[in-house]
C-alpha positions in Angstrom: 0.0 0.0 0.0 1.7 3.4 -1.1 2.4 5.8 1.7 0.9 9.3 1.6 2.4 11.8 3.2 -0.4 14.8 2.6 -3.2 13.9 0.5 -4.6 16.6 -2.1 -7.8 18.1 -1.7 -10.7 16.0 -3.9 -12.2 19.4 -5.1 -9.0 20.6 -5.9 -7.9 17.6 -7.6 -11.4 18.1 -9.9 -10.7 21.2 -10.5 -7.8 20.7 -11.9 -9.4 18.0 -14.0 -11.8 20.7 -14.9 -14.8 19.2 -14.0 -15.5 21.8 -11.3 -14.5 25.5 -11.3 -13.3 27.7 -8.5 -17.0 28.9 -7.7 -18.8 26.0 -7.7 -15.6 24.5 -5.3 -16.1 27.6 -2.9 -20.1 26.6 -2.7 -19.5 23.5 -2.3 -17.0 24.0 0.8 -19.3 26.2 2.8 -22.4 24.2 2.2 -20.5 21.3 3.7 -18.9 23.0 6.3 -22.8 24.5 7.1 -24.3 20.6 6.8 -21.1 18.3 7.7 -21.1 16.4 4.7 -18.3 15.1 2.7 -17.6 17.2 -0.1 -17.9 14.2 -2.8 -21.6 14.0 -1.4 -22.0 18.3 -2.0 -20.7 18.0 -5.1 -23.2 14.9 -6.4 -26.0 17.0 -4.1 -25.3 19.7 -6.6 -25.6 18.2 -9.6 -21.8 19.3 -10.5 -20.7 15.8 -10.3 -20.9 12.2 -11.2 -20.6 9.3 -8.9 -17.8 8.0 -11.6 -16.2 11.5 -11.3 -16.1 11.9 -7.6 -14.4 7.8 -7.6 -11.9 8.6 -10.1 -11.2 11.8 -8.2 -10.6 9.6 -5.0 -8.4 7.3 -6.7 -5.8 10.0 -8.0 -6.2 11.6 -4.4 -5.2 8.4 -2.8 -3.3 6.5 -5.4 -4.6 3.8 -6.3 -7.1 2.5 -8.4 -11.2 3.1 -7.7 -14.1 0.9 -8.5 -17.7 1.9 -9.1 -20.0 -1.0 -6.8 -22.8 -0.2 -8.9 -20.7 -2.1 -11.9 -19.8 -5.4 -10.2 -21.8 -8.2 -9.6 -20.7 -9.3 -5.8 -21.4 -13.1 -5.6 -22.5 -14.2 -2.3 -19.2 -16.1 -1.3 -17.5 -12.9 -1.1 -19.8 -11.0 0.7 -19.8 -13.2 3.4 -16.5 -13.2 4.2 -16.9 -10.0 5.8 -19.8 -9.7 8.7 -22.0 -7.4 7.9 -21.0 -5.5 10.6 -17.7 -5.3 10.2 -18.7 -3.6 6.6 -21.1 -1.1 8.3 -18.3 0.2 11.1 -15.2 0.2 8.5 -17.0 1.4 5.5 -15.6 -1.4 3.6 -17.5 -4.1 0.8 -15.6 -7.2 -0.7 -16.1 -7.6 -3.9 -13.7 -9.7 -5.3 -11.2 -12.5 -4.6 -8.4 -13.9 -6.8 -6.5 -16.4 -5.1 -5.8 -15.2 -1.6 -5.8 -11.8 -2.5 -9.5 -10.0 -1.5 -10.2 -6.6 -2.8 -12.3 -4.9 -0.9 -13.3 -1.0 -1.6 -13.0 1.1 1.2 -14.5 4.9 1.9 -10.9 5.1 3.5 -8.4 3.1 2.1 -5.3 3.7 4.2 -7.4 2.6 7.4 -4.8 0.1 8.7 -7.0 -0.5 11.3 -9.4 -1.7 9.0 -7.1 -3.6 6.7 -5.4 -5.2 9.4 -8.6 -6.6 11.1 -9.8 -7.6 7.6 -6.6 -9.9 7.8 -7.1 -11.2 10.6 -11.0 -12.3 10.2 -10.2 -13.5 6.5 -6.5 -14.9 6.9 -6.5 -13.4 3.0 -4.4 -10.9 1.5 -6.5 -7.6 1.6 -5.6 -5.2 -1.7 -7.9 -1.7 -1.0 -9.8 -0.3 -3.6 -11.5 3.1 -3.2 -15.3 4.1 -3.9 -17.6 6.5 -2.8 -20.0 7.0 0.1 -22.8 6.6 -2.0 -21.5 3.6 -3.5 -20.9 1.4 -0.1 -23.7 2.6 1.2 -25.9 0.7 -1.8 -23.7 -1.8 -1.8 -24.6 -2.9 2.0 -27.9 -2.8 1.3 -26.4 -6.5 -0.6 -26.1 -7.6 2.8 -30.0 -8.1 3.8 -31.4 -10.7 2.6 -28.6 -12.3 0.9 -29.4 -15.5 -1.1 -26.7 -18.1 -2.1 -28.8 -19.2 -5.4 -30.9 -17.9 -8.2 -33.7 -19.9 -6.6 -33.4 -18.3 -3.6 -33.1 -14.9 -5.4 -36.1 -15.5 -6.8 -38.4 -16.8 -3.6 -37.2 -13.6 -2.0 -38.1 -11.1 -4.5 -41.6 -12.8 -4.8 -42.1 -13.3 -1.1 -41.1 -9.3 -0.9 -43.8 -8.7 -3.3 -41.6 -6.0 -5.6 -44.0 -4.4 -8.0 -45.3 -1.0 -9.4 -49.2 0.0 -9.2 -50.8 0.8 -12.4 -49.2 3.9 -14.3 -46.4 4.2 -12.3 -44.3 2.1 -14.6 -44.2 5.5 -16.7 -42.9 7.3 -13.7 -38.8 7.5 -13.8 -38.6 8.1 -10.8 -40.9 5.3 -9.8 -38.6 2.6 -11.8 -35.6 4.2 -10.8 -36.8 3.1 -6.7 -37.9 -0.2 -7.6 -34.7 -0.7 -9.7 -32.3 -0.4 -6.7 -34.6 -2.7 -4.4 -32.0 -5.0 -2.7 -34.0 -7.9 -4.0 -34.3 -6.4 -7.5 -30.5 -6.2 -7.4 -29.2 -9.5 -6.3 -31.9 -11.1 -8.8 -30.3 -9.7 -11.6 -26.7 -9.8 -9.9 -27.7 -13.6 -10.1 -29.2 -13.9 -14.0 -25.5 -12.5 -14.7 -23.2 -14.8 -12.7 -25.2 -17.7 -13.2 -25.0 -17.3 -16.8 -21.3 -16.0 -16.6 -20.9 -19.6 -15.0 -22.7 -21.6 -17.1 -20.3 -19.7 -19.9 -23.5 -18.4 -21.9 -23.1 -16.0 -24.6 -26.5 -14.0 -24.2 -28.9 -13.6 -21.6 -32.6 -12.9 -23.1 -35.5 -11.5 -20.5 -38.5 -11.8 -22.7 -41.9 -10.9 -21.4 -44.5 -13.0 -22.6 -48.7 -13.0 -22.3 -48.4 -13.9 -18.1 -44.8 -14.7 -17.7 -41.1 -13.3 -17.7 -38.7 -15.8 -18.7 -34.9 -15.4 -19.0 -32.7 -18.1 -21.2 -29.2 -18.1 -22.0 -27.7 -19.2 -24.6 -25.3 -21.6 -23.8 -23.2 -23.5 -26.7 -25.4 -21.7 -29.2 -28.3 -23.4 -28.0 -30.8 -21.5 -25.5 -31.9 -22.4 -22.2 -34.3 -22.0 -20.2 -33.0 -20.2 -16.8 -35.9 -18.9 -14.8 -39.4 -17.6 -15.1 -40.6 -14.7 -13.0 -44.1 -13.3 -12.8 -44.9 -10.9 -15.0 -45.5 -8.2 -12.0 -41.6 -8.0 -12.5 -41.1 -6.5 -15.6 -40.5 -3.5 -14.9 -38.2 -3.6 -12.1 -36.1 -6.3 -13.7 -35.9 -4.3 -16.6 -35.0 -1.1 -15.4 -32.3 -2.7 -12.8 -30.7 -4.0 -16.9 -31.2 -0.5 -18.3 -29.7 1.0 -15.2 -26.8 -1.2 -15.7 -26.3 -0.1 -18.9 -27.2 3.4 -18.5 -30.2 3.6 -21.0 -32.9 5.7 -20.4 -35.2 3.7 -18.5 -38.2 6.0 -18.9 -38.2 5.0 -22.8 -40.2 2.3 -23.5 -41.6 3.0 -27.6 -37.6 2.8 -29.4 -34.9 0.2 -29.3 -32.2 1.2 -27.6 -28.6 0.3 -27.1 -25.8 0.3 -24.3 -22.6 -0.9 -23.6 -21.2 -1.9 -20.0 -18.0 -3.9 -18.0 -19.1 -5.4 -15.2 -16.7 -8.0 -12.4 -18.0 -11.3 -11.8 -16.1 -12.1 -9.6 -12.4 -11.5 -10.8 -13.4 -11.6 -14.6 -14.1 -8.8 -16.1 -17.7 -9.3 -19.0 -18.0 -6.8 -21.4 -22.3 -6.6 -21.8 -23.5 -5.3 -25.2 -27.2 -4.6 -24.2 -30.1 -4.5 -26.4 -33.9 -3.4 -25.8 -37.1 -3.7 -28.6 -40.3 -3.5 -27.7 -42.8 -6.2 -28.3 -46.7 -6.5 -27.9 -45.6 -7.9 -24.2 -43.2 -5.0 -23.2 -39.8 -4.6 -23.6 -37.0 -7.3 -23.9 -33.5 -7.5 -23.0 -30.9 -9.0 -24.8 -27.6 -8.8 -23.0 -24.2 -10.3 -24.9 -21.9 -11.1 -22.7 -18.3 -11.1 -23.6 -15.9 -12.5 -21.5 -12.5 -10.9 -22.1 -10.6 -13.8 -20.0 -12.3 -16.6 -21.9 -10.9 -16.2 -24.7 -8.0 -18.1 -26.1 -6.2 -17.2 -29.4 -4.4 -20.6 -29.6 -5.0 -21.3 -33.2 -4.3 -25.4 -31.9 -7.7 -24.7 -30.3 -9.6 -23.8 -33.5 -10.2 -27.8 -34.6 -8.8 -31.0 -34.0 -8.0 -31.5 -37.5 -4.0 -31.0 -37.7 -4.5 -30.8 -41.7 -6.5 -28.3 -41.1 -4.5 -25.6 -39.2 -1.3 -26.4 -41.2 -3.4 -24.9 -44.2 -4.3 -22.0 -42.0 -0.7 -21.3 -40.9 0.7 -21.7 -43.8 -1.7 -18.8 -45.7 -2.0 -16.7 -42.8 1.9 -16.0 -43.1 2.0 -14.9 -46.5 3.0 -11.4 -46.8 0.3 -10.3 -49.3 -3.3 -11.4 -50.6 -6.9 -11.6 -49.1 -7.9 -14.2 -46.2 -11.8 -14.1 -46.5 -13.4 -16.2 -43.5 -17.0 -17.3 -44.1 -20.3 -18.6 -42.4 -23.1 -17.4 -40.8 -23.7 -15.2 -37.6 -22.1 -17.3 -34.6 -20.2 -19.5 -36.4 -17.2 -18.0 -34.9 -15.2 -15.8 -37.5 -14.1 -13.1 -35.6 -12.2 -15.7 -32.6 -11.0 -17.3 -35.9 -10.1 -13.6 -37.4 -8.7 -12.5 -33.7 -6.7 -16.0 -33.6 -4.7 -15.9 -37.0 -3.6 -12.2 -36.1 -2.3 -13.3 -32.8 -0.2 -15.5 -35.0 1.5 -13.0 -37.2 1.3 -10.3 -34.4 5.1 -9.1 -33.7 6.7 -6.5 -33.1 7.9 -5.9 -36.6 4.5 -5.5 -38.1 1.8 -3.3 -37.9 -1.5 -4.7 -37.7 -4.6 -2.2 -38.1 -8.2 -3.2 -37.8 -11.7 -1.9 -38.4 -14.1 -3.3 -36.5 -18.0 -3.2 -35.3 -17.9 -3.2 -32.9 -14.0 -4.0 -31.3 -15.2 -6.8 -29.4 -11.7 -7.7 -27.6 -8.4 -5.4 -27.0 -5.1 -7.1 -28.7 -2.0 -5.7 -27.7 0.2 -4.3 -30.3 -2.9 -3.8 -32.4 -4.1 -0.4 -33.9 -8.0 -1.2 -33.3 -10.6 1.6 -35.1 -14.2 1.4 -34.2 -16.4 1.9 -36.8 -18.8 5.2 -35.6 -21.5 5.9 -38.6 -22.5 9.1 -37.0 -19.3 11.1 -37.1 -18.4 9.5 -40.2 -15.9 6.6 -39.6 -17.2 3.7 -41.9 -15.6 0.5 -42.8 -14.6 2.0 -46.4 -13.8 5.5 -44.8 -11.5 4.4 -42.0 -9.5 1.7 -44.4 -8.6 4.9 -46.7 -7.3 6.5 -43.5 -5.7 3.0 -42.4 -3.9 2.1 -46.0 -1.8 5.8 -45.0 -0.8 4.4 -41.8 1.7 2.2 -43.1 0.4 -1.4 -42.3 1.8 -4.4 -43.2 -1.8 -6.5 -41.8 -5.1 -5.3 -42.0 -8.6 -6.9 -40.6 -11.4 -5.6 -41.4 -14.5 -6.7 -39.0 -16.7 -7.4 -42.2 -17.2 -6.2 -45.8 -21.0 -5.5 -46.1 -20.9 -3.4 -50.0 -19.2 -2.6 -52.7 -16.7 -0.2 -51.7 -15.5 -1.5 -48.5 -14.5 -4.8 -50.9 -12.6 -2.6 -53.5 -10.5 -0.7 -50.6 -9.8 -4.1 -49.3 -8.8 -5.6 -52.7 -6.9 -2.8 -53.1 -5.0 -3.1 -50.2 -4.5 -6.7 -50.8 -3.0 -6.4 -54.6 -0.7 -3.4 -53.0 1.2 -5.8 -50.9 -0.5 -6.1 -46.9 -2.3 -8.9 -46.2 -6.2 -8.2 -45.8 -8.2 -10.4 -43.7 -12.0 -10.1 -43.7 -15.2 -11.7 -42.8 -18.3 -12.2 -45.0 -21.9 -13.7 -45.0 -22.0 -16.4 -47.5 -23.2 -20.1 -46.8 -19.8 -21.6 -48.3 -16.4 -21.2 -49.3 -17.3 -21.6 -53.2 -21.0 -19.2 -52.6 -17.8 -16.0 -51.2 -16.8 -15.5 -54.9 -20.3 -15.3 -55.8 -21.1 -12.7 -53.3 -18.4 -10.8 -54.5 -19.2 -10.8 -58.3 -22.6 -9.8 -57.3 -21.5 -7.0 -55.2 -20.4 -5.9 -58.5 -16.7 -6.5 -58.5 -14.7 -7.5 -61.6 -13.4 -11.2 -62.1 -10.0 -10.3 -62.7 -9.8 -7.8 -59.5 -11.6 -11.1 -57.1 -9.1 -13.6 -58.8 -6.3 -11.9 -58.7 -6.8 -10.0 -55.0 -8.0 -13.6 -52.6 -6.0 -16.1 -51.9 -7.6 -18.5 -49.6 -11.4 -19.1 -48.4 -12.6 -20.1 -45.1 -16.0 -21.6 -44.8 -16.4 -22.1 -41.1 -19.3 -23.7 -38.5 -19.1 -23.8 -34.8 -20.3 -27.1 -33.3 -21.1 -29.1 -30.0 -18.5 -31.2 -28.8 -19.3 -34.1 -26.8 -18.7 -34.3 -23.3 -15.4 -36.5 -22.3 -17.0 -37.5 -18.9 -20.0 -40.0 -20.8 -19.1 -39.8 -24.3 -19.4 -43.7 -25.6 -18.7 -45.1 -29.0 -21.6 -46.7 -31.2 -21.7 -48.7 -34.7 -23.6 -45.9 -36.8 -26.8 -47.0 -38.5 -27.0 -47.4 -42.5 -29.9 -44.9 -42.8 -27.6 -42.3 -41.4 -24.5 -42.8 -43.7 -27.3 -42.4 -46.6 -28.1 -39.3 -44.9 -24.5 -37.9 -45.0 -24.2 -39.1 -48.2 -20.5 -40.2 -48.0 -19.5 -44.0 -48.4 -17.7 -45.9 -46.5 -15.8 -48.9 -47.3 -15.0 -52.1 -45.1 -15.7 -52.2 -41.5 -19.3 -49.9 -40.3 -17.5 -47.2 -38.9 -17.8 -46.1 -35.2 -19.1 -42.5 -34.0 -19.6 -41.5 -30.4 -22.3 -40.0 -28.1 -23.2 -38.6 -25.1 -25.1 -40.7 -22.3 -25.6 -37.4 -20.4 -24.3 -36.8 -17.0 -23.9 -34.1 -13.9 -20.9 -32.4 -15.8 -22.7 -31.9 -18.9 -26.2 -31.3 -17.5 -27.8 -35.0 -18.9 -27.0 -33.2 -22.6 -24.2 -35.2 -23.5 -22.3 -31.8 -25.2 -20.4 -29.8 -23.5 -18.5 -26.5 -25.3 -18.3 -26.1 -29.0 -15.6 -26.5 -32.0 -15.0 -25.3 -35.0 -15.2 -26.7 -38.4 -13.4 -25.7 -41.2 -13.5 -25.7 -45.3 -10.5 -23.9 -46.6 -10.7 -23.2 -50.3 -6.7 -22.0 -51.5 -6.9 -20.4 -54.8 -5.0 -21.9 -57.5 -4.3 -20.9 -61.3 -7.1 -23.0 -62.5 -9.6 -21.7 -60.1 -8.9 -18.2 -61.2 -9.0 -19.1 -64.8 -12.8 -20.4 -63.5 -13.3 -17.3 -61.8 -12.2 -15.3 -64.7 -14.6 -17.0 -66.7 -17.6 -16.4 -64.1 -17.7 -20.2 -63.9 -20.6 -21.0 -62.1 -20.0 -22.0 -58.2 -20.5 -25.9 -58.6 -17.8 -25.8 -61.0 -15.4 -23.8 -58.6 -16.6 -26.8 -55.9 -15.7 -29.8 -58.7 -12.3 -28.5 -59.3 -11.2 -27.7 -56.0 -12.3 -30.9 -54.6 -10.0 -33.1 -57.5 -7.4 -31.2 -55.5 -8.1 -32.0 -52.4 -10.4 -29.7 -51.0 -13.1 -30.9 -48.1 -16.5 -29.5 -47.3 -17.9 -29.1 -44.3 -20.0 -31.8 -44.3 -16.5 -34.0 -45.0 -14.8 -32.5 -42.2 -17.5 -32.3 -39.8 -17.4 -36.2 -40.4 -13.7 -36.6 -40.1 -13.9 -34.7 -36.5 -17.2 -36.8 -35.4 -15.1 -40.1 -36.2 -12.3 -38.7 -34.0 -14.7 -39.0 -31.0 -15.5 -34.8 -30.9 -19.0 -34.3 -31.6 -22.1 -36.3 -32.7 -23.2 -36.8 -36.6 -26.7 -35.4 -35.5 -24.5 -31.8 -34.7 -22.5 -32.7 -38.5 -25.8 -32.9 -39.8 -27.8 -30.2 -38.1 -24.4 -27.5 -39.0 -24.2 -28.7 -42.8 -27.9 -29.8 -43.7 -27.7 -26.4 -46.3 -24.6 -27.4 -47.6 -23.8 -30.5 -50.2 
């Protein structure tokens, strides 16, 4: 803990941030000489500050860094490491624990008192965090009440009987009360981490005719995770908009937010969406989980063939990667993941993205921003004057994002893009109808990715079975000798009785060779493009979902269910 000999005074230190100004500073002293409040509180009072202002304020007066409670979802197990009323006479919440280091955030943060009876009752490591007054003071409000499970988050708030009376859902000030009910809180603070756990990628809270139900998608497949009564609508939806500071008194427009939140030690990027349906609002919240994420290209597939293909084109010095497949099939991990490969401190790799989902180090990320002008065709001028070697661009959606791109890719960097198409063979359609010349497409990619993320099957009960001849029919593919084996899942306590458990990718990679320009040139048709490239070796995704279901990965109902559009 760093030692502070004098500390600076907060309203001077946000004056000098110019937040405040010298009159509003000289108010703000003698109304809290005259009332004996903290000046942070005056200042918020007043209207001339935020709680986030008067945080960060505290953490450059002490130090070290701030946190804002009202962003972190506490799970119970912390909490309880510290008695209520040892929270209540220090000023201090726990909010997170990695390891045997606890973090707690403390009104007063070089309390040794404090942090040394913290030690003691805890026998952790104690790392001090400051917040505000306001903020601990909500956050101990956590402390009544406190459930250990969704179910018993839920039981509480419907024994507490949380609801609004008729017309005061249109009263902000109403929803804004009913939103920071202790129950209301750790009922959402419990949707989040249980899904968080459960490694979901969204969390939908739907109303329907006399129900609210909340799934999460989980493996690309959603879930069921509670139903509430509909009576709770409107406090579980303006706790979400809260979170993501959308105006919760707008109910008619779709609207859009963006917050990080702690669960626990990890950090979740939420990307939150509202829309109003005939039953109210709903809430779609994307969660991205920053530590998740691996960029191992080994991790992509469990086809060795596969990757060599992929690290071979990805370290070409020129020439367009296009990666392929629908929405969730994983092509920006896949995009993210062959950067990391060729990321070094000798190139420079640019990217335009929308939105930047993750933060890569040594990478010059741009965020697409329509409303002052930044586009995915506008930025990449900008970006081809920055001297890059590697560029990625998040998608290309029309014409003239593609012929900046092939531009870039004939003039020696490396492009790598994403685009909707079914297939591999279907990209080079796409891009002749977009109105691009042969010669330009033919001459500017050099490899296709056609991609499909898939269940895998749970090692704890997976089992192999002789498959049956009606289902080789169905995959169409032949095979010789011995009835091959494929696996499932029995189902167990790891998997949840499913018998899949996480997902992996699948891959078609089509390399463009001189005769499949010459088709290109030619405007071949795609099946033609498909014939040739397969007499060279080329497998579709139907083939290599097959090749990873016979190494024991996933099931042929997932191969079939992924590629049923394909061959």
């Amino acid at each position: 803990m760093p030692v502070i000999k004098k500390l600076q005074p907060l309203g001077e230190i946000l004056k000098q941030k110019g937040i405040i100004n010298q009159a509003q500073l000289t108010e703000v002293l003698a109304v809290g000489k005259r009332t004996n409040e903290r000046v942070g509180k005056v200042l918020v009072n007043l209207g001339y500050c935020t709680e986030k202002d008067i945080s960060d304020g505290l953490g450059d007066q002490y130090g070290i860094p701030s946190v804002m409670l009202s962003s972190v979802i506490i799970e119970p197990d912390v909490l309880k490491l510290v008695p209520e009323a040892v929270a209540k006479k220090y000023m201090v919440i726990p909010f997170s624990l990695e390891g045997d280091t606890l973090k707690a955030a403390m009104l007063d943060p070089l309390d040794v008192f404090a942090i040394d009876e913290l030690k003691k009752l805890t026998n952790l490591n104690i790392e001090p965090v400051v917040t505000t007054e306001t903020e601990i003071m909500k956050s101990l409000g956590q402390y009544r009440g406190m459930g250990s499970s969704l179910e018993e988050a839920v039981s509480k708030v419907q024994a507490l009987g949380v609801e609004l009376l008729k017309g005061e859902d249109e009263l902000p000030e109403k929803l804004e009360k009913i939103a920071g009910e202790t129950s209301i809180v750790q009922l959402v603070n419990h949707i989040l981490s249980k899904a968080v756990m459960d490694g979901a990628s969204d969390i939908h809270v739907e109303p329907d005719e006399d129900i609210l139900r909340v799934r999460s998608r989980v493996d690309g497949v959603l879930q069921e995770t509670v139903t509430l009564p509909l009576k709770l609508h409107a406090a579980v939806l303006s706790r979400i908009k809260i979170l993501g500071e959308l105006d919760i008194a707008e109910k008619r427009l779709p609207q859009d937010g963006r917050v990080v939140v702690k669960v626990g030690s990890r950090d979740i990027d939420i990307r939150l969406s509202t829309l109003p349906t005939i039953f109210g609002e709903k809430a779609v919240m994307r969660l991205l989980d920053k530590g998740s994420m691996t960029l191992d290209i080994e991790r992509l597939t469990p086809l060795p063939d596969t990757l060599d293909i992929l690290k071979k084109v990805v370290k070409r010095p020129f020439g367009m990667i296009l990666l392929t497949g629908p929405t969730g099939s994983g092509k920006t991990t896949t995009a993210y993941t062959l950067l990391n490969l060729v990321n070094t401190l000798e190139k420079n790799l640019v990217t335009v993205e929308d939105p930047v989902e993750y933060h890569l180090k040594r990478v010059n990320q741009v965020q697409v921003n329509s409303k002052v002008g930044i586009t995915f065709a506008s930025a990449l001028r900008h970006i081809l004057r920055q001297d890059p070697d590697i560029v990625m661009i998040g998608e290309i959606r029309d014409r003239e994002t593609a012929e900046i791109a092939i531009h870039a890719a004939l003039t020696g960097h490396l492009v790598i893009s994403t685009i909707h198409t079914n297939d591999a063979a279907g990209t080079i359609s796409r891009l002749l109808d977009m109105g691009i010349e042969p010669y330009l497409v033919s001459s500017a990619v050099s490899c296709i990715v056609g991609q499909r993320l898939i269940r895998k099957l749970c090692k704890a009960c997976s089992a192999p079975f002789d498959a049956d001849p009606k289902m080789l029919e169905e995959l169409g593919v032949r095979f010789q000798g011995k009835t091959p084996q494929f696996y499932r899942g029995a189902g167990c306590a790891s998997c949840k009785g499913t018998g899949l458990k996480g997902r992996v990718g699948i891959y078609e990679v089509l390399l463009l060779d001189e005769e499949i320009r010459s088709l290109i040139l030619a405007k071949a048709p795609g099946n033609a493009v498909l014939e040739a490239a397969r007499k060279k070796g080329f497998r579709t995704l139907r083939h290599q979902g097959i090749r990873t279901a016979l190494a024991g990965h996933t099931t042929i109902e997932e191969v079939l269910q992924a590629t049923q559009v394909m061959d």
